[in-house]
TORZAVEX-400663 format. One record per atom (N, C-alpha, C, CB): x, y, z; atom name; residue number from 0. Coordinates in pm, whole numbers, plus 32768, in hexadecimal, padded with zeros to 4 digits. Glycine has a CB too. Example, Ala and Ser with C-alpha at 12.3 -4.5 7.8 and 13.67 -1.06 7.14 Angstrom:
// residues 2
   east   north     up   site   pos
   8527    7DC7   830C      N     0
   84CE    7E3E   830C     CA     0
   8528    7EB6   830C      C     0
   846B    7E41   8389     CB     0
   8505    7F1F   82C4      N     1
   8557    7F96   82CA     CA     1
   850A    8003   8313      C     1
   8580    7FC4   823C     CB     1
END
This chain:
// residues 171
   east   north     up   site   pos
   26AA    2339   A9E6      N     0
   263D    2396   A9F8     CA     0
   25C6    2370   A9A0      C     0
   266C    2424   A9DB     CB     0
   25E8    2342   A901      N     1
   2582    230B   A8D5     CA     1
   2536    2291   A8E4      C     1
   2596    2311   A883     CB     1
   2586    225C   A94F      N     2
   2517    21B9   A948     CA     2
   24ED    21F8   A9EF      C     2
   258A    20CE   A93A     CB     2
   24E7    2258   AA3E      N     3
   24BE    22A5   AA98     CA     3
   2420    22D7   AA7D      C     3
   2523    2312   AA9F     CB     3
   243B    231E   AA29      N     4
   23CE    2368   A9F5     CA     4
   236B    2300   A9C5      C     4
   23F9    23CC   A985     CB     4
   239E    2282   A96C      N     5
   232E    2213   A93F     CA     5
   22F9    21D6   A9AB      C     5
   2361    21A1   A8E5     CB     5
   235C    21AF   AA3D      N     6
   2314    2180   AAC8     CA     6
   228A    21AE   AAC9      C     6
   235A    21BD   AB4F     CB     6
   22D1    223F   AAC4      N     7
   226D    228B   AB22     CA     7
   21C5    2298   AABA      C     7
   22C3    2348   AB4E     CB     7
   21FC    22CB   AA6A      N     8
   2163    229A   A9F9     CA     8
   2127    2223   AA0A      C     8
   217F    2287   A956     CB     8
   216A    2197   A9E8      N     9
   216A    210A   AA0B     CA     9
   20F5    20EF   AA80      C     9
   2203    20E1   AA40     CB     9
   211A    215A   AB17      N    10
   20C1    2147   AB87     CA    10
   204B    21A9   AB72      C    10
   210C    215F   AC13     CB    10
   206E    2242   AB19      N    11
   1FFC    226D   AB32     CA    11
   1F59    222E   AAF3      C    11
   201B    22E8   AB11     CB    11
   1FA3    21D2   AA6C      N    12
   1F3B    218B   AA28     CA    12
   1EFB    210F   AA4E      C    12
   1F64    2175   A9BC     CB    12
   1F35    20DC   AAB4      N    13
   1F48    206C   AAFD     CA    13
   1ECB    2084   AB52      C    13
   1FD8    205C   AB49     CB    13
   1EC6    20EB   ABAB      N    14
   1E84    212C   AC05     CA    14
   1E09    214D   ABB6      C    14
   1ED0    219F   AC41     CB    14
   1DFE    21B7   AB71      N    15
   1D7D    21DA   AB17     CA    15
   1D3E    2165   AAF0      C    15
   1D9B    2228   AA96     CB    15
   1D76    20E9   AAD2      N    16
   1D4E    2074   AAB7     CA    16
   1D03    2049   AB24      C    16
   1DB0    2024   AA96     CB    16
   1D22    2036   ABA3      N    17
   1D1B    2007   ABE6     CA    17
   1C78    2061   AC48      C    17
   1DAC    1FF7   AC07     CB    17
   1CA7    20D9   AC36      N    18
   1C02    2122   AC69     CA    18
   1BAA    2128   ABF4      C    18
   1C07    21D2   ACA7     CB    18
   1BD4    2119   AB90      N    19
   1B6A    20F5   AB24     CA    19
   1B3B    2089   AB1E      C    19
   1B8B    2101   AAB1     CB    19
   1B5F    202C   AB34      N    20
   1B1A    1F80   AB5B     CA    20
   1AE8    1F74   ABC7      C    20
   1B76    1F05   AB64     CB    20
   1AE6    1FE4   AC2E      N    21
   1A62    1FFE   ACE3     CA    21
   19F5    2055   AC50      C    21
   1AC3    20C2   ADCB     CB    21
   1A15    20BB   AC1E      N    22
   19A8    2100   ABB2     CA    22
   1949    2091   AB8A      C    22
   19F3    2141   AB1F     CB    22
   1976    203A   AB51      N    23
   191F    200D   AAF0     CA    23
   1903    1FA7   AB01      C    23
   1939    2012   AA83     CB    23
   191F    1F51   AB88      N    24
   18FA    1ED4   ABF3     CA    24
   1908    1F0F   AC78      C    24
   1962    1E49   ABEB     CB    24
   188D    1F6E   ACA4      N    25
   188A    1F97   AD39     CA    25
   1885    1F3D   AD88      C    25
   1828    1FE2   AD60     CB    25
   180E    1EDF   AD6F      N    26
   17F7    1E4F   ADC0     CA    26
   17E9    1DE4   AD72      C    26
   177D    1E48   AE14     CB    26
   1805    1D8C   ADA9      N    27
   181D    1CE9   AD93     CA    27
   1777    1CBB   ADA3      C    27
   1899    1C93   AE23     CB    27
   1743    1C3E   AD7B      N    28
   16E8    1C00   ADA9     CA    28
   16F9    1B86   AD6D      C    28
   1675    1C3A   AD9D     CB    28
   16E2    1AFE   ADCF      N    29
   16E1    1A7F   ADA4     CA    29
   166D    1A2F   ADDE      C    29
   175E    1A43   ADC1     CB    29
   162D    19A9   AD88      N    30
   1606    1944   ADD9     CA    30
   15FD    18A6   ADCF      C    30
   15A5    1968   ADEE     CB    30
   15F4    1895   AE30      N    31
   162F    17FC   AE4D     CA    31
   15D9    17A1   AE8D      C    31
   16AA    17FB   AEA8     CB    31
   159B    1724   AE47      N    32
   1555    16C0   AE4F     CA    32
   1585    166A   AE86      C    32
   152F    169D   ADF6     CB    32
   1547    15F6   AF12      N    33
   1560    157E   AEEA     CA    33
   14EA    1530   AF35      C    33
   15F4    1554   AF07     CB    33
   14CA    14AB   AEE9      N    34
   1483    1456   AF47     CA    34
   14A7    13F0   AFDB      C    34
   1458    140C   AEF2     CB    34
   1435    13C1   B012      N    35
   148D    13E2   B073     CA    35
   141F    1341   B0A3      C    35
   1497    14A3   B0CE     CB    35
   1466    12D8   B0B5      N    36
   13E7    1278   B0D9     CA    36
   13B1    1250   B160      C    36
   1400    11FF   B0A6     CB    36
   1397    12A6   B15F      N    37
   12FE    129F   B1F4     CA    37
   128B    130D   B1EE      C    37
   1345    12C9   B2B3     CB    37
   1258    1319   B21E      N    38
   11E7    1370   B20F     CA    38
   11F8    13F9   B264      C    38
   1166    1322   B23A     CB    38
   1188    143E   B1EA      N    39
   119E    14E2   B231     CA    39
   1191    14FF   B2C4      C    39
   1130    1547   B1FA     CB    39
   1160    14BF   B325      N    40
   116B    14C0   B37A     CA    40
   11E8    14C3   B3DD      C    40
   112D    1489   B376     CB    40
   121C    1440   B39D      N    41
   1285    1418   B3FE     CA    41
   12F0    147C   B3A8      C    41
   12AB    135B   B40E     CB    41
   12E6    1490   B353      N    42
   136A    1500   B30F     CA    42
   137C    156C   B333      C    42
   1369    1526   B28E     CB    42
   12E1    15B6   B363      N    43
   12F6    165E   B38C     CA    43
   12FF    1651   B417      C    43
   1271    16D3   B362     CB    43
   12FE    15B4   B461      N    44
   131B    1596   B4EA     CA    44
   139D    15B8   B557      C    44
   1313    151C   B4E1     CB    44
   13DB    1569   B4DD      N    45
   1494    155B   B4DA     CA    45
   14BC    15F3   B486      C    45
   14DD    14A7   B45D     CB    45
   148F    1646   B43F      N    46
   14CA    16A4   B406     CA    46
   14C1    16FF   B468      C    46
   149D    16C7   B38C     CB    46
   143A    171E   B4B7      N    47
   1435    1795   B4FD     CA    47
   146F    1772   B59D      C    47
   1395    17CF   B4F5     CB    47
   149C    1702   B5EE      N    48
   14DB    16BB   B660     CA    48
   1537    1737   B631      C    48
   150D    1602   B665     CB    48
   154F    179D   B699      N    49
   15B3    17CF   B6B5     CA    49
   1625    1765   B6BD      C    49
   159B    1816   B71F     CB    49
   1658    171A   B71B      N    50
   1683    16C8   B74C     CA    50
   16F2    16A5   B6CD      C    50
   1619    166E   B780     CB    50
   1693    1687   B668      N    51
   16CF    1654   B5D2     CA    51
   1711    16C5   B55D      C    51
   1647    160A   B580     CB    51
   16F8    171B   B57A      N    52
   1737    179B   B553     CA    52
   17B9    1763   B552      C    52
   1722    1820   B5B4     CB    52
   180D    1760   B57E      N    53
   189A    1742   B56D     CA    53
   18E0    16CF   B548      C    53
   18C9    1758   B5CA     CB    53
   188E    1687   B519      N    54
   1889    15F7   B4E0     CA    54
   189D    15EC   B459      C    54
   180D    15B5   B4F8     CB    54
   1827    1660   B404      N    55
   182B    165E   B3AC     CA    55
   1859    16F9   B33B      C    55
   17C4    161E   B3B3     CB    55
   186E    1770   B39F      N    56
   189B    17ED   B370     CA    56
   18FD    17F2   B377      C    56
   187A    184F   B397     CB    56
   195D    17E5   B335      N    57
   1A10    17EB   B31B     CA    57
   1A3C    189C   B391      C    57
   1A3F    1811   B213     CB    57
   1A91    1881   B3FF      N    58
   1A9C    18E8   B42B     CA    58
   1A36    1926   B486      C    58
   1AB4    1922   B3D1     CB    58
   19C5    18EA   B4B5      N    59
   1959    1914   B4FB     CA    59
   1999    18F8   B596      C    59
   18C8    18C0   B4CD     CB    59
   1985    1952   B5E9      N    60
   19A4    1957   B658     CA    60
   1968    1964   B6D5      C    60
   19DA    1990   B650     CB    60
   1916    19C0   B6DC      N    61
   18A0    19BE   B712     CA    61
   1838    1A43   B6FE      C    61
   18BF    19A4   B799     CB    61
   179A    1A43   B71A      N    62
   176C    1A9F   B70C     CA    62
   172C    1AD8   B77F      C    62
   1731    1A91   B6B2     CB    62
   1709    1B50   B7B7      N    63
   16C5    1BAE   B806     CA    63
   166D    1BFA   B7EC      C    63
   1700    1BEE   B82E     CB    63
   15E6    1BA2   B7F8      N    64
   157A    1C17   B83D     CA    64
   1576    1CA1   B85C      C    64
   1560    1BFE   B8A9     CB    64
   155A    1D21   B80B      N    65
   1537    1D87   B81C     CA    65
   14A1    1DA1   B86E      C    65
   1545    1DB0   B7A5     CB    65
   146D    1D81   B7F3      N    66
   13E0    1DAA   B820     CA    66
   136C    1D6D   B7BB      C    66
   13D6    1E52   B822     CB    66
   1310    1D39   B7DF      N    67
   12A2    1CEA   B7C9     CA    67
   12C4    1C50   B7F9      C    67
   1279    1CF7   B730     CB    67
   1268    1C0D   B7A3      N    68
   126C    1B5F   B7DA     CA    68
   12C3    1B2B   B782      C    68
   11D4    1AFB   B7D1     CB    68
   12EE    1AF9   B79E      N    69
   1378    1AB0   B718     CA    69
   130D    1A48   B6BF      C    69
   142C    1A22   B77D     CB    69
   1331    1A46   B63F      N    70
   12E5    19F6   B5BF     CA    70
   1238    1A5C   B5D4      C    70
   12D4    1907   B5E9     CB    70
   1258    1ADC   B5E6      N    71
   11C4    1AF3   B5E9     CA    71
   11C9    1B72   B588      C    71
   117E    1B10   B68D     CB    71
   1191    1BAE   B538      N    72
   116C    1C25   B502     CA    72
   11B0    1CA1   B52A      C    72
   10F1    1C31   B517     CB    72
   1228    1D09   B516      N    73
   1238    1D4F   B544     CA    73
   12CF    1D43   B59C      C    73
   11C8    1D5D   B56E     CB    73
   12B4    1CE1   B5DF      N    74
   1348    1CAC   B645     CA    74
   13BC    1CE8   B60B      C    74
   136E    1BF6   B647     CB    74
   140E    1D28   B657      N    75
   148E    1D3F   B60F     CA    75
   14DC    1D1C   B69A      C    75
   14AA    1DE6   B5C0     CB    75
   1563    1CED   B645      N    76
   15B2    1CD0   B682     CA    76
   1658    1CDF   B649      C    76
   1582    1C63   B6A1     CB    76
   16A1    1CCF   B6BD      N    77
   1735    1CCF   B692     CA    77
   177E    1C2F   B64A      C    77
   178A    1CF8   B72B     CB    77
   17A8    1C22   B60E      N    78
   17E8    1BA1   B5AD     CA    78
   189A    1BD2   B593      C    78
   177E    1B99   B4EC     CB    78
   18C5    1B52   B5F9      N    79
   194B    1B49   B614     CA    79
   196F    1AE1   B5AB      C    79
   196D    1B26   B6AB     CB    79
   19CB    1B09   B51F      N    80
   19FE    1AC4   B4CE     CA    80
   1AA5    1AB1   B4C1      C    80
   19C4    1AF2   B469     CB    80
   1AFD    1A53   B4DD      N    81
   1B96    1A75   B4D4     CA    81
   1BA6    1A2D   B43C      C    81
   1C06    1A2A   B564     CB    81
   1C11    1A94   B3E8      N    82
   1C18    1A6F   B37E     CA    82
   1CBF    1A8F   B394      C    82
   1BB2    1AB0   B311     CB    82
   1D05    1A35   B356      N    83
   1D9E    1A38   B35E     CA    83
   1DEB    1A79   B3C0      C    83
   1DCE    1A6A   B2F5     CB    83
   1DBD    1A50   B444      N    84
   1DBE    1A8E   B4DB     CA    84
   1DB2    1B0E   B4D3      C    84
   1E38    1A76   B530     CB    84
   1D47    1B2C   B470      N    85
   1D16    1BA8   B49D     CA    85
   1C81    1BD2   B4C0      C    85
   1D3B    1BF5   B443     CB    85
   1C43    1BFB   B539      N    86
   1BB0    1BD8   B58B     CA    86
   1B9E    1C56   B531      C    86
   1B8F    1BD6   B659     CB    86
   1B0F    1C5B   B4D7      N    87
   1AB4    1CA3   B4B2     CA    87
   1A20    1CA6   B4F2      C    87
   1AB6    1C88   B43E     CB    87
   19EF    1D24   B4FD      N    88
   1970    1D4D   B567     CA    88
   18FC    1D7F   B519      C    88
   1998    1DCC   B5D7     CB    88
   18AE    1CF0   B4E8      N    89
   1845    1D5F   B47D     CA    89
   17BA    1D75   B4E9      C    89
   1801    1CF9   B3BA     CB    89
   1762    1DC8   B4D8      N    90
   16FB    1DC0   B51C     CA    90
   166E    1D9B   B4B6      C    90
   16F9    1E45   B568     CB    90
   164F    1D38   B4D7      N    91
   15FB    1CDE   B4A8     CA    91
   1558    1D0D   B4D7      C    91
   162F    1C4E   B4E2     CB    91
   14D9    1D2D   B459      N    92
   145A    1D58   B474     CA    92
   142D    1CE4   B412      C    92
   1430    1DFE   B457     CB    92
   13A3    1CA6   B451      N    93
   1356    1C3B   B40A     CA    93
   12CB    1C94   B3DA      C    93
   1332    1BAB   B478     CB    93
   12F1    1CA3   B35D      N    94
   12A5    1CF4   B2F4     CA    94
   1216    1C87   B2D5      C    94
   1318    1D13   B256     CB    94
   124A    1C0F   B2DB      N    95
   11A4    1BEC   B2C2     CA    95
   11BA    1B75   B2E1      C    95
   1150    1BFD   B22C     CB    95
   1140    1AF6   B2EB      N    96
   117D    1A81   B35A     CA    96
   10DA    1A50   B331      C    96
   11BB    1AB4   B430     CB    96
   10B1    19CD   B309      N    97
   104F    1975   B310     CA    97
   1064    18EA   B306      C    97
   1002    1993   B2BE     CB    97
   1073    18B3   B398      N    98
   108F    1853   B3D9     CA    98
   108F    17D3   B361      C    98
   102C    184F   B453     CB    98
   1106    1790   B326      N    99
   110F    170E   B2E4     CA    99
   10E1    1748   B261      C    99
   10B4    168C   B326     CB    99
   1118    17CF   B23A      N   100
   10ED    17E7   B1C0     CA   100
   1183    1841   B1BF      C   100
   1042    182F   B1A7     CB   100
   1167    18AD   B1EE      N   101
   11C4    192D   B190     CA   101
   11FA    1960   B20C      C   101
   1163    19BC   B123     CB   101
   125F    199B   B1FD      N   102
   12C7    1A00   B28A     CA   102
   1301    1A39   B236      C   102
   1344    19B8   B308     CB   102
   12F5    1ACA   B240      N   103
   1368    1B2E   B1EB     CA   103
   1397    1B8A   B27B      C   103
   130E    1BAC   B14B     CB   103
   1421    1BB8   B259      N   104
   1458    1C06   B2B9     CA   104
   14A3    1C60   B260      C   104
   14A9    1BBC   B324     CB   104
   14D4    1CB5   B2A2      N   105
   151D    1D48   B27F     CA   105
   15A4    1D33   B2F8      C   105
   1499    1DF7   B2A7     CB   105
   160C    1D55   B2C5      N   106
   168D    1D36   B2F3     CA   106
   16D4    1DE7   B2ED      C   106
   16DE    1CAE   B27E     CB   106
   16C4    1E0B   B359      N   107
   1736    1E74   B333     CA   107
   17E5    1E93   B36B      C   107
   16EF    1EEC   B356     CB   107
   180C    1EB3   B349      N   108
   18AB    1EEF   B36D     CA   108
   1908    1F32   B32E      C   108
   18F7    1EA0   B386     CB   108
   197E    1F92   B363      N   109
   19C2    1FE6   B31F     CA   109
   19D1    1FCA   B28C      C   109
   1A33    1FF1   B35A     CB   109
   19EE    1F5B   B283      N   110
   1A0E    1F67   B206     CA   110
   19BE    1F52   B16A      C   110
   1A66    1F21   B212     CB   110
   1943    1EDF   B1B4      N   111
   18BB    1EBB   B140     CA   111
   1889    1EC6   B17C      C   111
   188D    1E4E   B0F1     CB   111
   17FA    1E9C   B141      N   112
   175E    1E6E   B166     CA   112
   171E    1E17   B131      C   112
   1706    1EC3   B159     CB   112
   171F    1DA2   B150      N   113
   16AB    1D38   B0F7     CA   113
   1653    1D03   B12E      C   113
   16D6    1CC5   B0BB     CB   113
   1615    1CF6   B0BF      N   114
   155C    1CD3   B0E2     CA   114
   1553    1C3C   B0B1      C   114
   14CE    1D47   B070     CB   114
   1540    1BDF   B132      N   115
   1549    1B4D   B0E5     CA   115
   1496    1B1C   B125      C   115
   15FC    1AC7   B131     CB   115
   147F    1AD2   B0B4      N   116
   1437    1A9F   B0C0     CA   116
   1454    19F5   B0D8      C   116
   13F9    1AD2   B06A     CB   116
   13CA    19A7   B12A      N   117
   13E0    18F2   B125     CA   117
   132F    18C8   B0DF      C   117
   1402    1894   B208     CB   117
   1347    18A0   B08E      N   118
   12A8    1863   B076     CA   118
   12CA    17A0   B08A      C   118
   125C    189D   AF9D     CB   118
   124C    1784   B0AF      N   119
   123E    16F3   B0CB     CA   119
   11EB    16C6   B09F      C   119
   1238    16CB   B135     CB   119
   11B9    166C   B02A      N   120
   1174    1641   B000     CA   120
   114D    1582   AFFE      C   120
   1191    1686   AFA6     CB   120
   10E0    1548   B00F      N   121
   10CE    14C1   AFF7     CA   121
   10EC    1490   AF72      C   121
   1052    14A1   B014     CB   121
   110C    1449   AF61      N   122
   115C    13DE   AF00     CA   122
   10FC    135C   AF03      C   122
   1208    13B2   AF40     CB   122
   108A    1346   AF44      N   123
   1091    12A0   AF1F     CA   123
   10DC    126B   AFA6      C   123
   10FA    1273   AE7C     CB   123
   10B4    129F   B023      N   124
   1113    1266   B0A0     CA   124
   11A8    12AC   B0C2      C   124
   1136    11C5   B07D     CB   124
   11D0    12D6   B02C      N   125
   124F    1315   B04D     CA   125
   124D    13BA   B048      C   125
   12B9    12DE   AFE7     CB   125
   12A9    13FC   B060      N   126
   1297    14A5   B083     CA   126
   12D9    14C1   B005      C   126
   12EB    14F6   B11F     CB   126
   12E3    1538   AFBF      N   127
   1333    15AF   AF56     CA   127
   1331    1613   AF98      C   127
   12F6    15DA   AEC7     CB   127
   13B4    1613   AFD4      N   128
   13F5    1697   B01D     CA   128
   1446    1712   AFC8      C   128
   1464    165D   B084     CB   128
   13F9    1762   AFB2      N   129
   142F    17DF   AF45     CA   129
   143D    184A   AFA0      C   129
   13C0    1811   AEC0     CB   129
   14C4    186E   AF6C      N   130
   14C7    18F5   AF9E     CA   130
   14FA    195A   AF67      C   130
   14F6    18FB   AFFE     CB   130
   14FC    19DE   AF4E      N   131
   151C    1A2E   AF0E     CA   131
   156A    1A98   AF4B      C   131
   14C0    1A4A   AED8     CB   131
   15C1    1AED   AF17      N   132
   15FB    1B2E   AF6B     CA   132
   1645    1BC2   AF3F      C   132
   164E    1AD0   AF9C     CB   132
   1617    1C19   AF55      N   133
   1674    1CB6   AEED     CA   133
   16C0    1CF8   AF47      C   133
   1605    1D4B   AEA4     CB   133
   171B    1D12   AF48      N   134
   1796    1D47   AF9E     CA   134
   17F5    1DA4   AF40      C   134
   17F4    1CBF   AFDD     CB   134
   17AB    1E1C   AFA7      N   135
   17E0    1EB3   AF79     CA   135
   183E    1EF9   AFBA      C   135
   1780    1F11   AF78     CB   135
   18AA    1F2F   AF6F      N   136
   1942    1F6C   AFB2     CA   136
   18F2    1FD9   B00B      C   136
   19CF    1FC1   AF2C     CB   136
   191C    2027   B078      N   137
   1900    20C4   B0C1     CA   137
   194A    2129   B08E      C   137
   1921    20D0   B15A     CB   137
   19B8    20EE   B009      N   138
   1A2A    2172   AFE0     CA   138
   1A29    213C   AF53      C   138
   1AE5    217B   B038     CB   138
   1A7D    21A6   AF27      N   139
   1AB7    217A   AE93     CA   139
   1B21    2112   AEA3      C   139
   1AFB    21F9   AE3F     CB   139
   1B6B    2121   AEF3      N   140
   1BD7    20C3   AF14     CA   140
   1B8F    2006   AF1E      C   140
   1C1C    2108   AFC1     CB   140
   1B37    2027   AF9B      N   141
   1AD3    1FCD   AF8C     CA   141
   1A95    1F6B   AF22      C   141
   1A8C    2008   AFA4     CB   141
   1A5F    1FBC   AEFF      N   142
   1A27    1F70   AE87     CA   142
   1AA4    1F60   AE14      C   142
   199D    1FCA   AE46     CB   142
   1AE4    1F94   AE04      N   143
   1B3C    1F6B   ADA9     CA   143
   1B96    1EE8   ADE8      C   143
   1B93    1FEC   AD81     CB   143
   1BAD    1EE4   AE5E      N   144
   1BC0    1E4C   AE90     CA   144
   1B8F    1E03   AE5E      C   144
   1BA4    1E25   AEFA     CB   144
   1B06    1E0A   AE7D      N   145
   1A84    1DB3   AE7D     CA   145
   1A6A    1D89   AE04      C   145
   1A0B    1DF4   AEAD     CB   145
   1A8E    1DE3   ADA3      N   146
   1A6B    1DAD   AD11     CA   146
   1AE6    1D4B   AD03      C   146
   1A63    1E2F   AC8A     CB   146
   1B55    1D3C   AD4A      N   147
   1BA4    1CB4   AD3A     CA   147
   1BB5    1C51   AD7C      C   147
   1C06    1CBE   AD2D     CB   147
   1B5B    1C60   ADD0      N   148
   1B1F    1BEE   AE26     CA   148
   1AB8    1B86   AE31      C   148
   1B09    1C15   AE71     CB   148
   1A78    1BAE   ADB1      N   149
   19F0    1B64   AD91     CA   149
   1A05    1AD5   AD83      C   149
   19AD    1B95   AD0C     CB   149
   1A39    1AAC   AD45      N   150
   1A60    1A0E   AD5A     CA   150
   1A8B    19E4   ADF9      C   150
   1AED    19EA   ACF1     CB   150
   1AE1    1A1B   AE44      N   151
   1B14    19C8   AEAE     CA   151
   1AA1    19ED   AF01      C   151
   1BAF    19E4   AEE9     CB   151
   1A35    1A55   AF15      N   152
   19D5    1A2E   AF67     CA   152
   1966    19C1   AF05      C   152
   1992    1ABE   AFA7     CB   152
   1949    19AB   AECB      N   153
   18D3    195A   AE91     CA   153
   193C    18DC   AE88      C   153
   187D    199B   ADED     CB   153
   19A5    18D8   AEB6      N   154
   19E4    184E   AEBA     CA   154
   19CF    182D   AF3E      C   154
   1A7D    1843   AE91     CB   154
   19CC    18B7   AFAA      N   155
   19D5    1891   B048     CA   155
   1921    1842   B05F      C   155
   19F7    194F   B0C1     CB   155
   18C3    18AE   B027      N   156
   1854    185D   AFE6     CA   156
   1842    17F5   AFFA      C   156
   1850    1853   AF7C     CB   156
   187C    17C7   AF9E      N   157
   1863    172C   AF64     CA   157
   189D    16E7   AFCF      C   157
   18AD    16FD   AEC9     CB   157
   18F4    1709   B007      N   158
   193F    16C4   B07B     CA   158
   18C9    1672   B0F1      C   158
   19A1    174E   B0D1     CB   158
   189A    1717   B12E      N   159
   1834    1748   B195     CA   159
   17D8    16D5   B190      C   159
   17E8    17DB   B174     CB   159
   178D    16B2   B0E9      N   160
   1715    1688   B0E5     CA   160
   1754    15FB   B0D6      C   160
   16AE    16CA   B077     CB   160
   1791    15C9   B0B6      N   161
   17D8    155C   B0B9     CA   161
   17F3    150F   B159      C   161
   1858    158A   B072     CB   161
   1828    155F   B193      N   162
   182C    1535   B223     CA   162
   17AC    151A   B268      C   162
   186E    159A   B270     CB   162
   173B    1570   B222      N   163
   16DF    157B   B297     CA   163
   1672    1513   B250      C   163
   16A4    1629   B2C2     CB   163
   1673    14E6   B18D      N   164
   1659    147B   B18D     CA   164
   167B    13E1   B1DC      C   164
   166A    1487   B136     CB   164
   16ED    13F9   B1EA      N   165
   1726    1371   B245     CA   165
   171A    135D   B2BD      C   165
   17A0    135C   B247     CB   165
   16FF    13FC   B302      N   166
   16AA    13E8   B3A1     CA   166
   1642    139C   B38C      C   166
   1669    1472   B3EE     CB   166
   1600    13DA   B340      N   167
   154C    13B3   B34D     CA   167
   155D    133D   B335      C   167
   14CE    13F4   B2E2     CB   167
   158B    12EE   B2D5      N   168
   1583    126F   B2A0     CA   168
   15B6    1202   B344      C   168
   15FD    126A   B1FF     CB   168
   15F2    124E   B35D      N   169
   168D    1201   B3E9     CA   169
   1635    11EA   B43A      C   169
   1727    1272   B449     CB   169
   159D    1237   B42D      N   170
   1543    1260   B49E     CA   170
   1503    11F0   B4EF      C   170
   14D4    12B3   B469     CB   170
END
């Protein structure tokens, strides 16, 4: 009965732990650089090719047109992602967009919301593709995930921009 009673303390502190670390890390934010050798042109060419979406987004599946022009101001759309055979449905709004420069979007779904940004910059012939990214739980549960997830997404990150350096270059 007494190592009963320590379980049960054991989980309730476990737990308090655990919604106290969504408290005091609601959201995550990371960002991730890389160069990329060809020019801004041909980089925000191959990045925005629908087509190439799944080339270089780990789990990208396909996306759907809601409403506006796709890559235009406003556009939102549906974004089919499978992650460990499991299909996630975020609905995707392009918050701001200046052609071979900057694209930020807003990502929503049950469970987060993140706001990623892409900036593209000249190098001297070559591009600096930055992007930034804050991703916020919808619950306490949520975010208390999320605060232990910060590494394996800014690793998926690094992945993403990695692949889609080696498109452009492949180009």
């Amino acid at each position: 009965m007494k190592y009963l009673k320590y379980l049960i303390i054991l989980i309730l502190v476990l737990g308090i732990a655990f919604i106290a670390k969504g408290m005091i890390t609601p959201s995550i934010s990371y960002e991730t650089e890389i160069v990329v050798n060809k020019p801004v042109q041909e980089s925000w060419a191959v990045m925005s090719d629908e087509s190439n979406l799944p080339k270089w987004i780990r789990g990208f599946k396909k996306i759907e047109p809601i409403s506006g022009t796709p890559n235009t101001l406003g556009a939102v759309s549906k974004v089919y992602i499978e992650e460990e055979g499991t299909e996630m449905i975020m609905e995707e709004t392009i918050t701001a967009f200046k052609e071979n420069e900057h694209m930020a979007m807003s990502f929503t779904m049950d469970f987060m919301n993140i706001d990623y940004e892409m900036f593209f910059k000249d190098q001297g012939g070559k591009t600096v593709i930055t992007t930034k990214t804050n991703t916020t739980g919808n619950s306490m549960i949520a975010k208390s995930m999320l605060s232990f997830m910060s590494d394996g997404m800014g690793k998926q990150e690094d992945e993403n921009l990695n692949n889609l350096k080696n498109l452009i270059e492949g180009n």
